[in-house]
N, C-alpha and C positions, 0 to 999 in steps of 0.2 A: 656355523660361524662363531658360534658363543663360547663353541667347544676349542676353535683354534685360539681364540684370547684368552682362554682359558690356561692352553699349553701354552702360548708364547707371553705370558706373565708368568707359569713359572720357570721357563728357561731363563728368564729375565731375572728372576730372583735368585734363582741357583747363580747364574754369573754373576750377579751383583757380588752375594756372599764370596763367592770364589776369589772374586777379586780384590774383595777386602780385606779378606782372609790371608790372600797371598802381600796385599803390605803389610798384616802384621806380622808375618812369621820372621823371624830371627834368621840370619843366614849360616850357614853352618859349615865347617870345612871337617875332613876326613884328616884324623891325626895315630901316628902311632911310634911310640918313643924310641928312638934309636935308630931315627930310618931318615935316611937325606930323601931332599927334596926330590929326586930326579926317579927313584924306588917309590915313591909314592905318587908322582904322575907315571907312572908305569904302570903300577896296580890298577889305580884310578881309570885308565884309558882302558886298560884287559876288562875289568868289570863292567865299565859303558858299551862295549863291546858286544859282550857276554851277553847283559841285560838285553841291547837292541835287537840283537840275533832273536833269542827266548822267546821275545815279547810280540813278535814278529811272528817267531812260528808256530806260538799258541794263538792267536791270531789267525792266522792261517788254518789252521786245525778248527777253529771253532766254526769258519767260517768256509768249510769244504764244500758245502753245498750250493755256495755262489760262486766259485774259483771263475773268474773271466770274466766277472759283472762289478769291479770296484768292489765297493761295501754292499753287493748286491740290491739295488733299486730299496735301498731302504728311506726312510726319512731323513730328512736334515735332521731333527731331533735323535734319530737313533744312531747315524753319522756321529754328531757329535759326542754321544756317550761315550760310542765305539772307542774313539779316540780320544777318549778322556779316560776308558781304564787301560788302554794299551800303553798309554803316559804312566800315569798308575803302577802297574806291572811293570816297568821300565824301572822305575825309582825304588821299588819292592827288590825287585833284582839285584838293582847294583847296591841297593843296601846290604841284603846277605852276603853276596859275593865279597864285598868289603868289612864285614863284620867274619868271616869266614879269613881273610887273610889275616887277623888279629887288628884293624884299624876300627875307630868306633869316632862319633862324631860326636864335635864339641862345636858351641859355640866360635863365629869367627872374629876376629880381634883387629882393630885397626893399626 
């Protein structure tokens, strides 16, 4: 018992920070000089794509040995990791794939 308040005070802190985390962060758009708007939600949309796919089927691959059991009878705790780096590796993705087509991210501007 002392050990589950244990983990779920620090799942509770990891979220807390997560969340704090994520109001401070600055929001950011994908820019690249010379290129209309409609060229860069094209790119933009191939690399989310790209990304989803990847992140998916490494994912998949790590996780060969449960194939037909979900996230294989794991814990909520390990559940939510799970799915907190395949987000992770999602955003890792589409960042190279977009720094790979020559776009780099700035600040967004109201």
């Amino acid at each position: 018992m002392k050990m589950f308040r244990s983990v779920a005070a620090l799942v509770m802190a990891l979220t807390l920070n997560g969340l704090l985390g994520a109001c401070a962060a600055k929001p950011t758009v994908w820019q690249k000089s010379n290129v209309q708007v409609d060229e860069q939600r094209a790119a933009l949309a191939q690399c989310q794509a790209h990304a989803i796919r990847q992140a998916d089927r490494d994912y998949q691959r790590q996780h060969a040995d449960t194939v037909g059991t979900g996230y294989g009878g794991q814990t909520t705790y390990q559940k939510n990791m799970d799915a907190y780096q395949v987000g992770k590796s999602r955003e890792d993705l589409l960042a190279r794939c977009m720094k790979l087509k020559g776009y780099r991210q700035v600040p967004a501007t109201n």
